[in-house]
N, C-alpha and C positions, 0 to 999 in steps of 0.2 A: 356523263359517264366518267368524264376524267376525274372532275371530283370527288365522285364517289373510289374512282381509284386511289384518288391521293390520300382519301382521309381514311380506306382499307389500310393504304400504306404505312401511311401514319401509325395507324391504331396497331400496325404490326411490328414499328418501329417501337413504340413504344412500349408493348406487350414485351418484345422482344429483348429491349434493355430492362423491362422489371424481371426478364427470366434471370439474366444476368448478371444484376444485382441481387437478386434471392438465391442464387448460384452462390456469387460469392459470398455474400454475407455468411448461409448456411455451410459452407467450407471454412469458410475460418472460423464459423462454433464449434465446427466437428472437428476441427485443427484442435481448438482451444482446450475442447475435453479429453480430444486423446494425449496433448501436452500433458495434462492435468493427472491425467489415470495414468502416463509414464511417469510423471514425479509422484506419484503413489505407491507404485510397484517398485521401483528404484530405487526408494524409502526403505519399504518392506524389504528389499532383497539385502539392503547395506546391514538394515539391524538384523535379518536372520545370518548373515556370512559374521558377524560379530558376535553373535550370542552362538555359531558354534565354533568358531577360533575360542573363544574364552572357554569354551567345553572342553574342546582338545586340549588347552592350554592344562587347567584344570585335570584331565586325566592323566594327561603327563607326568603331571607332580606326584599325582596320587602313586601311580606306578613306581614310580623313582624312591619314594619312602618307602611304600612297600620292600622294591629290591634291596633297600637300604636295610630296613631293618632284619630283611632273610640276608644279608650280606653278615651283617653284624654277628649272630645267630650263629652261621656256618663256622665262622673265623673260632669263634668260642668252640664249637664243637669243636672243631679241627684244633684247638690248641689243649683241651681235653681228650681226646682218644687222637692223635694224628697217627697217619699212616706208615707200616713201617716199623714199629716200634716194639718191644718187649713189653708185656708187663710190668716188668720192675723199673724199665726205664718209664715208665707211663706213673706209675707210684711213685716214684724218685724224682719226676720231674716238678719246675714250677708251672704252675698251671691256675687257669681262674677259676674264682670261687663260684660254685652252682649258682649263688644268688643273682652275681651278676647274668646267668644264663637265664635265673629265671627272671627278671627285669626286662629283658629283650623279648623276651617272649611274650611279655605282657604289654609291651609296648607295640608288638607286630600284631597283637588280639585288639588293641585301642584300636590302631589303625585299620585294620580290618573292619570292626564295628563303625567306626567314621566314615570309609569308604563305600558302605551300603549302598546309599541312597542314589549313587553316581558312578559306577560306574556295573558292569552285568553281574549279574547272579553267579554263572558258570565260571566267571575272573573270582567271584568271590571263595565261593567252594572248595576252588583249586589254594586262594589262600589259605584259607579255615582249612585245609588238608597240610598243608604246612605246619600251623599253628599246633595241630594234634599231633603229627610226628614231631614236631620238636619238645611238646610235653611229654612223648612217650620215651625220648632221648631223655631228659630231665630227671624220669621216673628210674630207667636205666643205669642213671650214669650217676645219682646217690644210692642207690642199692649194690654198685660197684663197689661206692667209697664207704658203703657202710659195712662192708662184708671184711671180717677179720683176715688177717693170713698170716693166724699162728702155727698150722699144722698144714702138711701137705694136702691133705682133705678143703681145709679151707684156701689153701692155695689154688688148688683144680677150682674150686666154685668160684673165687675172684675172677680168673683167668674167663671161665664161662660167661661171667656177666660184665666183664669189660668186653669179649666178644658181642652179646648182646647188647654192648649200648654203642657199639662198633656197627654194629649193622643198622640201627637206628639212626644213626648217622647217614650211611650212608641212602637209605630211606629217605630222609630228609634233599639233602644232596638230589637224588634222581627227582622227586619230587619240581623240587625247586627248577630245576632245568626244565622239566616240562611246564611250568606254569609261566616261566621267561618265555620260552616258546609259543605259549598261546597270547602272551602279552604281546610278542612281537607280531604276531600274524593279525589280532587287533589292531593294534595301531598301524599298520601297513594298510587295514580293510577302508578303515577311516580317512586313509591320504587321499 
């Protein structure tokens, strides 16, 4: 009977160290894989947090030409009809040539058209809304310069349509401010 004890014993000593062994061994595979699917995921996480830094990065810019070129845009209006001013001194003043207003204009339509693809549709919109008041200012503000003022008749009419490319203006201007505004509430959404 003892021997049959010992070699129960045994056989459970031994049973017992292959638990042990198949214990650890299977722990350290399951160690090994979950190493493994953490340098996978870790991987994935570094190149997604890069590829949207470089988004950000990338909208930013987009943003900042845009403002840039509605910057440009403003400055020209404002130095064609500025605030304040008579008509005669408006007439009498030095002031830039429509072309150059209309070159910025065409330059804030490239960029728009460029920024399609990247950044939203409703950011876009709000541009392309810019872009059409400052053509309507454009349209405005050579029908000013074409309009005679030999006779007080044509004097009253100039006065009319430098008002109307005054308000055009300032169209532009409110516009612009609200689309700064939706730009910053973007990029705030995105931090």
């Amino acid at each position: 009977m003892k021997e049959i004890l010992e070699s129960n014993l045994v056989s459970a000593i031994i049973a017992l160290i292959g638990v042990i062994v198949s214990l650890k061994w299977s722990t350290s595979e399951t160690a090994k894989r979950m190493e493994q699917a953490l340098k996978v995921y870790e991987s994935e996480l570094s190149r997604k947090v890069y590829v949207s830094s470089k988004r950000a990065d990338m909208e930013f810019e987009i943003f900042q030409k845009l403002g840039k070129n509605c910057g440009e845009i403003f400055l020209l209006m404002q130095r064609l009809y500025p605030d304040k001013l008579s008509t005669f001194q408006i007439n009498y003043s030095e002031k830039p040539n429509l072309n150059d207003l209309a070159l910025k204009i065409r330059d804030l339509e490239l960029e728009i058209n460029n920024s399609r693809a990247f950044i939203s549709s409703e950011i876009i919109s709000l541009y392309s809304e810019l872009s059409k008041n400052a053509e309507t200012f454009f349209v405005d503000a050579e029908k000013h310069n074409l309009c005679w003022d030999d006779s007080k008749e044509d004097h009253i009419r100039k006065t009319e349509l430098r008002d109307v490319a005054y308000e055009s203006r300032k169209k532009f201007e409110e516009n612009w401010i609200k689309a700064s505004e939706q730009v910053k509430k973007y990029l705030r959404a995105e931090e």
